[in-house]
DOSEBA-761809 format. One line per 8 residues: number of its first residue (from 1); for each residue x, y, z of C-alpha. Coordinates in Angstrom, 1 decimal. Layout:
% residues N
NUM	X,Y,Z; ... $
% end
This chain:
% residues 280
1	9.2,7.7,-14.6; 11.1,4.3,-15.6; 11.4,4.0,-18.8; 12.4,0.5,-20.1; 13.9,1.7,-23.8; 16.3,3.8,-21.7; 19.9,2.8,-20.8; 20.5,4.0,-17.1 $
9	24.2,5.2,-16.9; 23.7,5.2,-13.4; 22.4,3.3,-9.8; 22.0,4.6,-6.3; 22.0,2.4,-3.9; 21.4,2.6,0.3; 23.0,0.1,2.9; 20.8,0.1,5.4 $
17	17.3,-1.8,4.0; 18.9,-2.2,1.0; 22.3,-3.7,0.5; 22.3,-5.3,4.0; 19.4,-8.0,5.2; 17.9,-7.2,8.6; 20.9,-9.0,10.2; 22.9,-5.9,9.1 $
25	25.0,-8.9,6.8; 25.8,-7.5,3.3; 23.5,-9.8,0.1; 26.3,-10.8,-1.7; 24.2,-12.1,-4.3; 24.3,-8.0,-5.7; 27.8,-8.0,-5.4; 28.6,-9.8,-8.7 $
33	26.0,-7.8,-10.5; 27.7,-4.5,-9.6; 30.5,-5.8,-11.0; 28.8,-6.9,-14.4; 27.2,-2.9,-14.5; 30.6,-1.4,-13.7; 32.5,-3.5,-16.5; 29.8,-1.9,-19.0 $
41	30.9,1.0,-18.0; 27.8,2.2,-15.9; 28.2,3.9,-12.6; 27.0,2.1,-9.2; 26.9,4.3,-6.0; 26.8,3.8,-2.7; 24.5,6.4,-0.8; 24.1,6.4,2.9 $
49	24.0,8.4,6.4; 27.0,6.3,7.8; 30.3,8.0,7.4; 33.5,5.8,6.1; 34.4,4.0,9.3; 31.3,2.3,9.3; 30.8,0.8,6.2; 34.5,-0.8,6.1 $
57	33.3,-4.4,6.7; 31.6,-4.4,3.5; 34.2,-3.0,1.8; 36.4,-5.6,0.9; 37.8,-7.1,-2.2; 34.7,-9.4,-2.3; 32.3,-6.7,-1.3; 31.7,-2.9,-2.2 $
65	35.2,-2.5,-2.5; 34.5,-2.6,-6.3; 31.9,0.5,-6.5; 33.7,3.9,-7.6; 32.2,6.3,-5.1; 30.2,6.9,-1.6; 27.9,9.7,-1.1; 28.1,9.6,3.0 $
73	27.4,11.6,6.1; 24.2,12.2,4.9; 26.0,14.0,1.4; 28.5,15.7,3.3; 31.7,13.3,2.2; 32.4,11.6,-1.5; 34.6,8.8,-0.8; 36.5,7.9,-4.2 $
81	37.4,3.8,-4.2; 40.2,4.4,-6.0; 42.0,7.3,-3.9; 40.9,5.3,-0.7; 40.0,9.0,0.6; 36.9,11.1,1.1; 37.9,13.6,-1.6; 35.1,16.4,-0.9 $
89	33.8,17.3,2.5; 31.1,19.9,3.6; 31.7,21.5,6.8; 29.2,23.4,9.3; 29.9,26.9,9.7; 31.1,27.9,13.0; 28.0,30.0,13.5; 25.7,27.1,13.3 $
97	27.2,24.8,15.9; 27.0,27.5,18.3; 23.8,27.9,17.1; 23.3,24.2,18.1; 25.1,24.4,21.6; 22.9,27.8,22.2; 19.4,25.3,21.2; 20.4,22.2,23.1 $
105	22.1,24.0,25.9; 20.5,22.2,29.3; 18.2,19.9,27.5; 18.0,15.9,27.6; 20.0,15.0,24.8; 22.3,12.8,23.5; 24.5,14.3,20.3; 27.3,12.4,18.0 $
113	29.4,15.1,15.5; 31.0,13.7,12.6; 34.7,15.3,12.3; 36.8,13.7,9.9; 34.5,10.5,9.2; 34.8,9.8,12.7; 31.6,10.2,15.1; 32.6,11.5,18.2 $
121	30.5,11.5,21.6; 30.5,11.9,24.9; 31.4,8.6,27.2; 28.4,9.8,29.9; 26.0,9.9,27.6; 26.1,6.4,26.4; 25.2,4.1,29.6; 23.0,1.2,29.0 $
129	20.5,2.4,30.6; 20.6,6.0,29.2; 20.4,4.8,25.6; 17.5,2.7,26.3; 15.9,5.7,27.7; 16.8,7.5,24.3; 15.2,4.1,22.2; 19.0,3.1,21.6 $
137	19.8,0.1,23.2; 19.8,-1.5,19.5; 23.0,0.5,18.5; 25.2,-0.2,21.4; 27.4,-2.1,19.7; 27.7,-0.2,17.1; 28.5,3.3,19.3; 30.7,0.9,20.9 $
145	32.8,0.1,17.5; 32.6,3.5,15.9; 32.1,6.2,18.3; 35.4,8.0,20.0; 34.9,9.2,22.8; 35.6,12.3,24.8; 34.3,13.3,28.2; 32.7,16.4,27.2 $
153	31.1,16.7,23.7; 30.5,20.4,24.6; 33.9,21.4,25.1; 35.0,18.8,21.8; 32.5,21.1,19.7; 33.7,24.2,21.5; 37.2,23.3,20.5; 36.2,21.8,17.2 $
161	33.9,24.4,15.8; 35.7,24.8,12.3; 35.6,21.3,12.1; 32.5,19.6,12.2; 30.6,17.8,9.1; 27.1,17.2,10.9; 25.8,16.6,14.2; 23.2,14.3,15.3 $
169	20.8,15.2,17.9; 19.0,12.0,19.9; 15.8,12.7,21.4; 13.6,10.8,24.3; 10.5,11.4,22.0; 9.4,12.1,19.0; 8.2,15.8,20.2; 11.5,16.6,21.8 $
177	12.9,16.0,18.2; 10.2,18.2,16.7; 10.7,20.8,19.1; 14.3,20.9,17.8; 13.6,20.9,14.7; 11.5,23.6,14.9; 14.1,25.6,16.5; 16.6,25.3,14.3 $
185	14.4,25.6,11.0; 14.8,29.0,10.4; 18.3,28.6,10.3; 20.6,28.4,7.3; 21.1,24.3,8.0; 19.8,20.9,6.6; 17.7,19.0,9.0; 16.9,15.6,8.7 $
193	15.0,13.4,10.8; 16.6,9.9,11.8; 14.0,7.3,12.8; 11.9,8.0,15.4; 14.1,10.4,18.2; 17.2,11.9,15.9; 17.7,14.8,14.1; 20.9,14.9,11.7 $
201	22.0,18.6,11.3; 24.2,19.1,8.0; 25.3,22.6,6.4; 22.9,24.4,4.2; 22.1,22.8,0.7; 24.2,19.6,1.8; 22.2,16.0,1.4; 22.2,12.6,0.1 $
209	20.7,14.8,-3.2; 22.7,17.5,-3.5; 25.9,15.0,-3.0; 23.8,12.9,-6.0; 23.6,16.3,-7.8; 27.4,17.2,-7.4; 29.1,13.6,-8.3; 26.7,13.3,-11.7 $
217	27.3,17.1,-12.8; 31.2,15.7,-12.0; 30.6,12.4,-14.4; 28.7,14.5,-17.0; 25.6,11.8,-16.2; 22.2,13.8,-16.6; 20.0,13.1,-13.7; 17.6,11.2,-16.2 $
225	20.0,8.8,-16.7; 19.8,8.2,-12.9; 18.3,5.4,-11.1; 17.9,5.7,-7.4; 16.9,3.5,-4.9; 14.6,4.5,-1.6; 14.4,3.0,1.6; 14.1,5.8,4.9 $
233	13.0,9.5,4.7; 15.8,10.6,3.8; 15.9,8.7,0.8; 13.1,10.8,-0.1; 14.7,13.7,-2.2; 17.1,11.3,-4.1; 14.7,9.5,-5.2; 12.7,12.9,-6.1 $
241	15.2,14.1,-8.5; 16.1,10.3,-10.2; 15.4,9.7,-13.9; 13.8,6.4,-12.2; 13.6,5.9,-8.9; 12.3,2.5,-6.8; 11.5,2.0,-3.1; 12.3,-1.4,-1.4 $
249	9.9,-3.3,0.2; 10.6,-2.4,3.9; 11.0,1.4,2.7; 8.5,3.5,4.3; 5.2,5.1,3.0; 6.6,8.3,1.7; 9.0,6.6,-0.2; 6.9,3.9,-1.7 $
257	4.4,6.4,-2.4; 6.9,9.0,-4.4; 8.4,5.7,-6.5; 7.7,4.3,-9.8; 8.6,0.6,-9.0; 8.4,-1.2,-5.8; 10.6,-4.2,-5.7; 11.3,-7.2,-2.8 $
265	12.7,-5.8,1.0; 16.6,-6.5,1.4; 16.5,-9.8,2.9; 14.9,-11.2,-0.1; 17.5,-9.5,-2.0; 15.5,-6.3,-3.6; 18.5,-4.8,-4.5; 19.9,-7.9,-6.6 $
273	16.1,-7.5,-8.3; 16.7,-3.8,-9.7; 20.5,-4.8,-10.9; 18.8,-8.2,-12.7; 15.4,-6.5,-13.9; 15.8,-2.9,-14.2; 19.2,-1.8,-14.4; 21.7,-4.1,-16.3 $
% end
């Protein structure tokens, strides 16, 4: 519940829907207002699914360069500022990614795995035409800037297996991804859906909430001193466990509905609202 006598030590922010406007373009007008909250000595925090590579362009000296820590990979890397290195990474048990091979073994899907903050995928599976079929002709580009790519993502997890952080499983439906899901439930994994067709699958306990847990227990912050901003589903639990939590205005219905505060959607700078009105 926000409380407005209370001085929040700390502010969780997203990228996607919250930081960036729909053009995917950082709202610079936040940036400065980071800064003020960091120089009182409060704690600003990036969380988001994206691993390192891909939030580097906002990252500069005039950018999020300035915020202490990332919670990313969907809590399975902190990335310290300061070290310029992911300085605690969760990794899936051998066990569970041939778990995953066994499930998705001759189905229609296409899977990314995150090994050292780099997404890796197969080349086939990303034709023009086979991502529309998979509803992701919108991210082209970006598989095309941040995915490396190997010839058989099989064989790469084969030979990777005590190496991987999370895999992401893309669907042609919405059912497929259920049916996934359900298969790999009972499991000892972390399941998260990812718009309408994906399924991220983390180790066991690992989230954007138990990586908000771990870096506030670190900073001796108690989590009602935590402010946490919501935008997708998986914003969800984060926002659960915040002192004060508050959904943008694109965020969807579960998150709006969980939050104490609603505030404007990112391209009329919601995020530069909560710093301004809420947090500072």
């Amino acid at each position: 519940m926000y409380d407005p006598a209370r001085d929040y030590r700390m502010l969780v922010l997203g990228l996607d829907g919250t930081l960036l406007g729909s053009d995917k373009e950082l709202r610079r007008s936040a940036v400065p207002l980071i800064r003020q909250a960091l120089d009182k000595g409060k704690y600003v925090v990036l969380s988001s699914g994206r691993v390192m590579w891909e939030i580097m362009d906002y990252c500069g000296d005039d950018g999020l360069g300035c915020l202490p820590y990332a919670i990313l990979s969907m809590g399975t890397e902190l990335y310290d500022f300061k070290k310029g290195e992911v300085v605690r990474r969760h990794l899936l048990p051998s066990t569970m990614v041939r778990k995953v091979l066994e499930v998705t073994s001759g189905r229609d899907v296409i899977m990314h795995a995150v090994k050292n903050s780099v997404f890796n995928g197969s080349s086939v599976d990303l034709s023009p035409e086979r991502l529309e079929r998979f509803h992701l002709d919108h991210k082209a580009r970006v598989f095309d800037h941040i995915v490396s790519r190997d010839d058989d993502l099989r064989q790469f997890l084969s030979a990777n297996i005590d190496q991987i952080e999370r895999i992401v499983i893309y669907h042609t439906s919405f059912e497929e991804c259920a049916d996934t899901n359900n298969r790999l439930k009972d499991y000892p994994l972390s399941l998260a859906y990812y718009h309408a067709t994906g399924l991220h699958v983390s180790p066991y306990g690992v989230s954007k909430s138990s990586g908000l847990c771990g870096l506030a227990w670190q900073l001796g912050i108690s989590m009602d001193d935590v402010m946490a901003v919501g935008y997708s589903v998986n914003d969800e639990q984060v926002c659960k466990i915040a002192g004060c939590s508050i959904a943008m205005g694109g965020a969807v219905r579960s998150v709006k509905d969980w939050c104490d505060l609603t505030v404007a959607d990112s391209d009329h700078d919601g995020a530069t609202e909560v710093l301004e009105r809420y947090f500072l």
